[in-house]
C-alpha positions as CSV (number, residue, x, y, z in Angstrom):
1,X,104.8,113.8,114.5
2,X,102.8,110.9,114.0
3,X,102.8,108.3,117.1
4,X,103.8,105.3,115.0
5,X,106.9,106.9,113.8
6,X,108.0,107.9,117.4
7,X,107.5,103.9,118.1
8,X,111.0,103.3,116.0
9,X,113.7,102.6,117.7
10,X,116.2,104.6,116.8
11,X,119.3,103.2,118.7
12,X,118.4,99.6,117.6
13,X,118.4,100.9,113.8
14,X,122.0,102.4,114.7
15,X,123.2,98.9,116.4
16,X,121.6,96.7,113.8
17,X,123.1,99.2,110.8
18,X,126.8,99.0,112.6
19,X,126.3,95.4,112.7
20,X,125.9,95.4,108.9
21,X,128.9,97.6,108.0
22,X,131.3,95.8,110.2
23,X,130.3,92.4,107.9
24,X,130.1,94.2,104.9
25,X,133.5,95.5,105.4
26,X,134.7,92.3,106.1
27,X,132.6,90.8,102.4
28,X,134.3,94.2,100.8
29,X,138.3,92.4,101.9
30,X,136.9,89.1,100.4
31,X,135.4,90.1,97.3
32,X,138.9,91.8,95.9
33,X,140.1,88.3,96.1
34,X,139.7,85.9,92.7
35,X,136.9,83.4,93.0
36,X,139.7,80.6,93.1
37,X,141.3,81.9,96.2
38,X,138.1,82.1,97.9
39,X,136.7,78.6,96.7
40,X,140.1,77.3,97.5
41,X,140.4,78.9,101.1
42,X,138.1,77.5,103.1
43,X,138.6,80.0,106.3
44,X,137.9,82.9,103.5
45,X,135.0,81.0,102.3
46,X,133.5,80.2,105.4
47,X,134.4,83.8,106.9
48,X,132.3,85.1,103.4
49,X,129.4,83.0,104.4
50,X,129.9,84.1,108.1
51,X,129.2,87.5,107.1
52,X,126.9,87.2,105.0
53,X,124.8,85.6,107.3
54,X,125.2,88.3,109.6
55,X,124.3,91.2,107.4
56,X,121.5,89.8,105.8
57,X,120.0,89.3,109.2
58,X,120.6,92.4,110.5
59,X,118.8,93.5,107.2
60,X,116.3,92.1,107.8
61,X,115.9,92.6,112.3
62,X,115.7,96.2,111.1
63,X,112.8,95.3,108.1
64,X,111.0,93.5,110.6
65,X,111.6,96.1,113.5
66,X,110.3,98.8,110.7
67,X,107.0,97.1,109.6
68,X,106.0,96.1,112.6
69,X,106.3,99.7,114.2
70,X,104.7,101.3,111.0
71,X,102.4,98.9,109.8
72,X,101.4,96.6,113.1
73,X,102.4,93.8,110.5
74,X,104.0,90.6,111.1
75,X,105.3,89.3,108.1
76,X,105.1,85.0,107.5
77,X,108.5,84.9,106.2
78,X,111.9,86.8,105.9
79,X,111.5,88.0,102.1
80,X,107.7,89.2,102.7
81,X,109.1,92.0,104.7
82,X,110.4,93.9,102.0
83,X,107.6,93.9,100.0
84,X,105.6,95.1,103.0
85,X,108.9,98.1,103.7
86,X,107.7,98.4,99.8
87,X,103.9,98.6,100.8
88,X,105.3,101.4,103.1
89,X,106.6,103.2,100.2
90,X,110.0,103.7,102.0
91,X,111.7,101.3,99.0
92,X,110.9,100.7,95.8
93,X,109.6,97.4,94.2
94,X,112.4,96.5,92.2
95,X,114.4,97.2,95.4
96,X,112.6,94.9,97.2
97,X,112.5,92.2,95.1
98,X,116.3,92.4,95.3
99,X,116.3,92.5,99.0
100,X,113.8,89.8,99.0
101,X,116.6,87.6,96.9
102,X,119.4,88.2,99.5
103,X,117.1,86.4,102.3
104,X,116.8,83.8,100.1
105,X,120.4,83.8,100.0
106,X,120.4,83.6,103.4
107,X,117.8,80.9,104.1
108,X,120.0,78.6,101.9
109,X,123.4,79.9,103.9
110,X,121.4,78.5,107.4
111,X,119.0,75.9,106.4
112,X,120.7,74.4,103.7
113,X,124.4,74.9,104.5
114,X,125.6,71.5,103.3
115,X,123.6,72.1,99.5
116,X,125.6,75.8,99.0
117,X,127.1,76.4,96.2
118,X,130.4,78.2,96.8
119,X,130.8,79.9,93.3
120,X,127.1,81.1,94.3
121,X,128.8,82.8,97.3
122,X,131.6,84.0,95.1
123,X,128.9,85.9,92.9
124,X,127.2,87.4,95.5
125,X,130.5,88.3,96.9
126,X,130.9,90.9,93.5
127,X,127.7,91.6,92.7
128,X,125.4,92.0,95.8
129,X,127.0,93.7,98.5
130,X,125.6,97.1,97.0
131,X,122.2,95.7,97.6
132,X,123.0,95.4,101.6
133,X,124.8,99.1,101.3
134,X,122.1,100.5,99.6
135,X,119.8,99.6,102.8
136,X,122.0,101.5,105.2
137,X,121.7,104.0,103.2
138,X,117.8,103.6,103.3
139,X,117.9,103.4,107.2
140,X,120.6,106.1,107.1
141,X,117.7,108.4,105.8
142,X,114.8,107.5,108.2
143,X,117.2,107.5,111.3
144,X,118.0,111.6,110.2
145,X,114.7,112.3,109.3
146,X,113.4,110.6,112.9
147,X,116.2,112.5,115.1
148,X,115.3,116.1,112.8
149,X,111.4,115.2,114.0
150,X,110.2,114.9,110.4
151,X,106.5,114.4,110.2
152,X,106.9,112.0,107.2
153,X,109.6,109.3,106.4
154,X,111.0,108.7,102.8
């Protein structure tokens, strides 16, 4: 197997990922609710945001953890890490692109807390989280493929 791949962490891929599906299950309770009873709640709201915040990061420990491991690359900002995990070929552009939107997302959610528009939240809330399950799917297959001693990753 190729040294670089054996440099992955495995456990901190398995951490990070749990870290993402215990917020994601959390989102998944909120976004069942109308966008009215979320804007309108502020503990639901701020709970949303909460998690949010906490997926996305985890998304993007375990991008950074990845490039860095494969590529020996240190990206300038949060979003340029997908399009390097792109550059990897381990996700597609498109993909990226969309992962490189929900740091965005996140940037605003930290940086710019008091500017967020909460129907923005709401949206993401019923359209997005597939985005962040779709990437422990992604790490789902690299971890297996790691532990089975695979030569190449996806």
């Amino acid at each position: 197997m190729n040294d670089r791949y054996k440099a992955l962490n495995i456990e901190r891929l398995k951490t990070l990922s749990e870290e993402i599906r215990d917020a994601l299950n959390n989102l998944k309770e909120y976004a069942v609710l109308s966008d009215t009873e979320i804007i309108s709640n502020k503990t639901i709201l701020n709970a949303a945001k909460y998690n949010f915040i906490v997926a996305i990061q985890a998304v993007i420990d375990i991008c950074h953890h990845i490039v860095a491991r494969l590529s020996g690359k240190v990206p300038d900002e949060y979003g340029e890490c997908f399009l390097l995990l792109k550059d990897l070929a381990l996700i597609d552009p498109e993909y990226a692109i969309r992962l490189k939107s929900m740091a965005g997302f996140r940037n605003i959610l930290i940086h710019l807390y008091h500017e967020v528009d909460d129907e923005r939240v709401c949206r993401h809330l019923k359209n997005d989280l597939g985005v962040i399950e779709d990437f422990l799917d992604v790490i789902k297959t690299i971890v297996e493929k790691k532990e089975k001693g695979e030569e190449h990753l996806p």
